[in-house]
N, C-alpha and C positions, 0 to 999 in steps of 0.2 A: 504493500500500500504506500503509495507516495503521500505527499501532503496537499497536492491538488483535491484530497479527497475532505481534509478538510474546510469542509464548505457547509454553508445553507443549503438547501435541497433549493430551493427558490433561484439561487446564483445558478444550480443547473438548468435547472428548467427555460428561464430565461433567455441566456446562454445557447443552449441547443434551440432555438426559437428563434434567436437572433441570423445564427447561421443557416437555416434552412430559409431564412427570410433574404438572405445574404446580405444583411444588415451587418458590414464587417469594417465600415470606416472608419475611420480615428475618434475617438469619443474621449474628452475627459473630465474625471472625475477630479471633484476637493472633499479631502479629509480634515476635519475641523470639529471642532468643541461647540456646541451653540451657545451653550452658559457656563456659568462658573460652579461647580457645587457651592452650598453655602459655607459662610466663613472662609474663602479664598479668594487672593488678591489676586493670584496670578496662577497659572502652570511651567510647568517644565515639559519639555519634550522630552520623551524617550519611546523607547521602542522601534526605531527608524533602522539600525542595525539587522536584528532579526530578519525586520520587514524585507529588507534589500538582500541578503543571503536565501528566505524562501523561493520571492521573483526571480533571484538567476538561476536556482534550480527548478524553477514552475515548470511543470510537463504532465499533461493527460499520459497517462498509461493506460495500456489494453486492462489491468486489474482495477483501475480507478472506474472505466469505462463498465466495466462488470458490475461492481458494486454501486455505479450510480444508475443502472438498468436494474439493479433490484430493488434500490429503494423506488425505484418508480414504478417496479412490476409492469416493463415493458420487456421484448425480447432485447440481446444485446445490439441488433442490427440497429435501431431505432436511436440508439447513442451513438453509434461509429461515426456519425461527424466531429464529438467531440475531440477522438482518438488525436494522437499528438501535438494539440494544443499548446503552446509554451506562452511566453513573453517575450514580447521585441519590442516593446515599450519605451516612452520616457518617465524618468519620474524628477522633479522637483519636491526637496523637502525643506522642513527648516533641519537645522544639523542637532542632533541630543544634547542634552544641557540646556541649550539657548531657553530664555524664558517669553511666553508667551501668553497671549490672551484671547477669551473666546471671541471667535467666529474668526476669525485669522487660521488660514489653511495650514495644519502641521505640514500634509501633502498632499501635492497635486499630481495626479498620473495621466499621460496619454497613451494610446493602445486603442488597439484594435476594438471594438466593443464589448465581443465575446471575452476577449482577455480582459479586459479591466473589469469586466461584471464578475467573471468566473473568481474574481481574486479577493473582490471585497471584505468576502467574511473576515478573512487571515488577517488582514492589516487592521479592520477595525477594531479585532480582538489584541493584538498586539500592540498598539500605537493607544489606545483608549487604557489598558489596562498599565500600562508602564508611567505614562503620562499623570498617570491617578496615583501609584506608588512614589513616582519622584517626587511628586510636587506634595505629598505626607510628608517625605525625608527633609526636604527644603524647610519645611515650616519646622521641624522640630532642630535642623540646622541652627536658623532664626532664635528658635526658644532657647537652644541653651547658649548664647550671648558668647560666644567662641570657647565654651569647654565641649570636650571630647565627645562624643556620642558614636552608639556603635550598635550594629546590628545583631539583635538574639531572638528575629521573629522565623526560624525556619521550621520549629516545630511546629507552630501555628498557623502561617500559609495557608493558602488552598492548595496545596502538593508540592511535590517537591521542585518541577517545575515554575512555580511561583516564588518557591522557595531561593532559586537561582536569581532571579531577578530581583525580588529583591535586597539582596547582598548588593549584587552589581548598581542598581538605580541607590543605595545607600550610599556607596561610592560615591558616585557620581554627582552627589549634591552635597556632599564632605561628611561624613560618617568616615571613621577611621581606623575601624577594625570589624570584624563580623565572624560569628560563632560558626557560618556555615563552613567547614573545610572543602567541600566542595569549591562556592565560588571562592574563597581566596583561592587556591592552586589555579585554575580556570582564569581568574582576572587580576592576579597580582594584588589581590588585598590582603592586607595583616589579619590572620586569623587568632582569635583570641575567646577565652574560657574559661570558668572556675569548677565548679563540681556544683552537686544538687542537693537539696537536702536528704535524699536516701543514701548518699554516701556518708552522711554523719550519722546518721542513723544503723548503718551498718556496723557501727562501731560503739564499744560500748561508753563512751562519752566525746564530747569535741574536741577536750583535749587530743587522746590518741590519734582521731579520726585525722586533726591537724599536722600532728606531729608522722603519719604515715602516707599521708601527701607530702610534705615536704622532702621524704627521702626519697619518693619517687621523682619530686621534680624541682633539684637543689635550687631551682636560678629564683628570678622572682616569683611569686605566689602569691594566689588571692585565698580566700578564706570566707566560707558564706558564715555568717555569724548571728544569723536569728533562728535557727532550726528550734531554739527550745525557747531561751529566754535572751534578748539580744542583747541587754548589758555584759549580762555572765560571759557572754561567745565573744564579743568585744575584748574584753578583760583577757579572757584564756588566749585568745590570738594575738594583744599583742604581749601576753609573755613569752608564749612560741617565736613570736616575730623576735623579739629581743633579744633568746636565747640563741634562735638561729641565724640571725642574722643574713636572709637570703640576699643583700643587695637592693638598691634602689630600682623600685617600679613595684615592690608589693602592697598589697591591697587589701581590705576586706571589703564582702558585698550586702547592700540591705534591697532585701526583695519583699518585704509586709509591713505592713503599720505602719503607721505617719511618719516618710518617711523621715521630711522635713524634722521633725522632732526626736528620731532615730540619730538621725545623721549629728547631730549638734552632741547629743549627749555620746557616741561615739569619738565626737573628733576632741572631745575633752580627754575623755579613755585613752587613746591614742598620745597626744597630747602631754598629759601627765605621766605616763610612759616613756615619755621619751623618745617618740613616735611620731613627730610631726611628717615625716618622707613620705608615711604610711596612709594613701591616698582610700578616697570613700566612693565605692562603685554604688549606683542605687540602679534596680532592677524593678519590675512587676508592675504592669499593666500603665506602665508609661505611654506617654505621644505628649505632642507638641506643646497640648493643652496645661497637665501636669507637670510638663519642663519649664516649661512658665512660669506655675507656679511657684516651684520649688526655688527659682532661681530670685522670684520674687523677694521669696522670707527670708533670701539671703541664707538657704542651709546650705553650709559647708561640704557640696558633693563635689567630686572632681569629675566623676567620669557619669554617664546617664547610657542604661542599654535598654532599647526597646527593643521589643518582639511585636505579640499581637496585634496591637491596636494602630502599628506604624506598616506589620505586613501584610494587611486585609483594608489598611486608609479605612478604620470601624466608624470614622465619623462621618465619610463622603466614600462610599464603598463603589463608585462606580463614575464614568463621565459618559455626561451626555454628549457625544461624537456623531457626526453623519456622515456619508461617502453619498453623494450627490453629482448628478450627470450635470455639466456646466455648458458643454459644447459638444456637440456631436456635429457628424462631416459639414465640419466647420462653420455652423450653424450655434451660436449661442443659443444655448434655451436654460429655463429656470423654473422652479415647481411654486405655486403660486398660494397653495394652501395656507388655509389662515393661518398665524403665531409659527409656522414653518416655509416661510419664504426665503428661495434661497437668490444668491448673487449670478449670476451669468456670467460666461466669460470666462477665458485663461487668466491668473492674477498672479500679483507680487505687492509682498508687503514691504513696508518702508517703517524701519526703524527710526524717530528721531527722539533728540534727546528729554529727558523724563519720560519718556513712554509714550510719545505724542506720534503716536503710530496710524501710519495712512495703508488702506487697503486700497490699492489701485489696478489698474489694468497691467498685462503683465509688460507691457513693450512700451506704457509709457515713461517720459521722462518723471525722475523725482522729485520727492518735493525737495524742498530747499533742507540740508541735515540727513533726508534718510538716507539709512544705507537699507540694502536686501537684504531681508531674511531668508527667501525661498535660493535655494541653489539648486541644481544639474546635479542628481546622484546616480541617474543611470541614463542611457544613451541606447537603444536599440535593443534593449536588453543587456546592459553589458553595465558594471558599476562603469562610473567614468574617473576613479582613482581607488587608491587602495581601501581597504575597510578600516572605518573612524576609531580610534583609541579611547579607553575610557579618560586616559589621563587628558585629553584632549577636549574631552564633551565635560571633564569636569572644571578646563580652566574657563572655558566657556560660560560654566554653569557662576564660577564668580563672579566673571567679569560684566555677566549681564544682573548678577545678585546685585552689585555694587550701585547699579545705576537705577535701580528701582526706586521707584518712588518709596518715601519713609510710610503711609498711609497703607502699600497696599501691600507692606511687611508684617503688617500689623499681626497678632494671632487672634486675636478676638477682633470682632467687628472691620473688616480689613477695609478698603476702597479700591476696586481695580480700577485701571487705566481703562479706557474705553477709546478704540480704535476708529477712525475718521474712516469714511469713503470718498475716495475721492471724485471730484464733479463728472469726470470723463467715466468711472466706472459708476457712478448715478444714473445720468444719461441714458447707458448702454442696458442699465436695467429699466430703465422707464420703457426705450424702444421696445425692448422683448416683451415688456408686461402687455406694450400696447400691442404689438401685432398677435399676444399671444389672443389675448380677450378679443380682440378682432376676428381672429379667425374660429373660437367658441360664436362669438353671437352670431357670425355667418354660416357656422352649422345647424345653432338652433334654427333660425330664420330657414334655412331649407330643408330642415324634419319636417318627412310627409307627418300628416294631422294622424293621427288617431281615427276612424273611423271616416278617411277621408271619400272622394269622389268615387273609387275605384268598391273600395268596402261598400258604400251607400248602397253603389249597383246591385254587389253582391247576395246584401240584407232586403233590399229589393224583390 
């Protein structure tokens, strides 16, 4: 089974519809966000990667061909047009990292129409779900005011799959380490980890349980230290930590109870110990929201690791994205439906400064300040350079951090930027609206009547 097969039953249908109609002209489509989930100023792109590694490999196979003849319970002859379908496409996108705002195209693809319909599912799923993980990691980036933050949401994911991404999309909005070993080896991120409380429990107090991690692993060491009662585990870790002496970078972790108020009566423990080196990881059911606050009360945490609630985005669990035909054989058209009216037209957006971003035509000039967002990532089917780096989407992902506006940084109550259209692509959506209603009320107007001359006779 290839991953052409990953699709909508509907993309097939179409699809083979389209080709037996010989509707095969260049058609393209915009992928974009219509709004913002709530409480979010902005997005991040990601997903664009993957996206462009499926498209070079896109191809119907004879097995894909089988299996989309069963789900349709037709013979396989009835799909054999689909049969080696690929992509020789173009695609513009905006590049990963970069930040962005809704109705502003992540990407824009040309292609044949069978192909660009056949493909939709894939990238909407890909490009929507990543988009919605970066722009969690960003805000919780934002929340903790430049201390550490690290990813420990792989057990909680929606699979392990999910799991990969977001490591990587952690990354890439500055997360600094991440539990999963997979994507660190895979993406060059620092892997990092303490034990759970069934391992203290395995043993018959915290002491030993302490003291038998340490010989397994002499360098630095974290020490979870609320398994029973958090002062006492505090206390016993850092006599451990003093007797042994593991080197700078150990730590204990608080993962229950306030934690803010955890942490302060720890960094005293610590502290009067003679332990100041001895850095405070807080854990359990973190995001963005709760890094806030904690940084608010001013407790004394060093490092903040999320899981759950940063690798499911539990407060904004999905974006609203659409893949929308804009131009077919080189006919702009647009869908006109109420509260989902979409833009006409190939487009390019125009970065300028604070956020004062123009959606325009793609071949016009710009405005005065912007630069493009949308780039050339694939050409015929073919990337048009090598594949993007994380480290790369992540200097990206600063340097567009820096220039945001302070409002729409915000974690609570945020303000997005809200992006201009420009007058020449207004226009060009007025024309289409009109010739589109023009040629509706010229069909109604020539619908035979209901029960017309012909019928009369008959009823006659």
């Amino acid at each position: 089974m290839s991953e052409a097969m990953t699709t909508d039953l509907y993309e097939v249908t179409m699809a083979l519809s389209y080709l037996r109609e010989g509707m095969t002209a260049p058609a393209t489509f915009d992928l974009y966000a219509r709004r913002l989930p709530p409480e979010r100023g902005f997005l991040v792109a990601a997903g664009l990667e993957p996206a462009l590694e499926y498209l070079s490999g896109f191809r119907v196979e004879p097995e894909d061909v089988a299996a989309f003849a069963a789900a349709m319970h037709r013979p396989y002859e009835d799909l054999e047009p689909l049969l080696g379908l690929g992509f020789d496409g173009e695609v513009r996108a905006v590049p990963e990292g970069r930040i962005v705002l809704a109705g502003e195209p992540l990407l824009e693809l040309t292609a044949p129409l069978p192909q660009a319909q056949l493909v939709e599912t894939y990238l909407l799923g890909q490009l929507s779900h990543q988009t919605t993980i970066a722009s969690k990691a960003a805000r919780c980036v934002l929340a903790a005011r430049g201390r550490p933050v690290v990813d420990f949401s792989l057990r909680r994911t929606h699979g392990p799959g999910a799991g990969m991404q977001s490591a990587r999309l952690g990354a890439m909005a500055g997360f600094t380490a991440t539990s999963n070993v997979a994507a660190a080896h895979a993406y060059g991120i620092a892997a990092t980890g303490t034990m759970a409380h069934s391992y203290i429990e395995a043993f018959p107090d915290e002491e030993t349980a302490f003291r038998a991690f340490a010989r397994t692993h002499p360098g630095p060491v974290t020490f979870l230290v609320d398994t029973y009662d958090t002062a006492t585990g505090v206390a016993t870790a850092a006599r451990v930590l003093r007797e042994l002496a593991p080197g700078p970078g150990s730590a204990i972790r608080l993962d229950s109870g306030d934690l803010g108020e955890q942490a302060v009566r720890a960094r005293e423990i610590l502290d009067a110990a003679g332990l100041p080196e001895v850095r405070i990881v807080a854990s359990g059911g973190l995001d963005e929201y709760a890094v806030a606050e904690l940084i608010d009360s001013q407790a004394p945490i060093d490092v903040f690791a999320v899981g759950t609630r940063v690798g499911v985005s539990a407060d904004a669990a999905y974006l609203d994205t659409a893949y929308k035909l804009v131009v077919y054989d080189a006919e702009p058209v647009m869908k006109l439906s109420s509260a989902k009216a979409t833009a006409p037209g190939t487009k390019q957006v125009w970065r300028r400064p604070g956020y004062a971003d123009v959606i325009g035509e793609r071949d016009e000039l710009p405005p005065h300040g912007g630069a493009p967002l949308l780039e050339t990532v694939m050409r015929e089917g073919r990337r048009t350079g090598a594949p993007d780096t994380l480290d790369h989407a992540r200097r990206r992902f600063d340097a567009d951090l820096a220039g945001l506006p302070p409002q729409a940084r915000r974690i609570h109550h945020p303000v997005p930027p809200r992006p201009a259209t420009s007058a020449r692509l207004a226009r060009l959506a007025g024309q289409v609206r009109h010739r589109l209603e023009h040629r509706i009320e010229h069909r109604i107007e020539h619908r035979p009547a209901a029960g017309g001359e012909a019928g009369g006779q008959q009823a006659a």
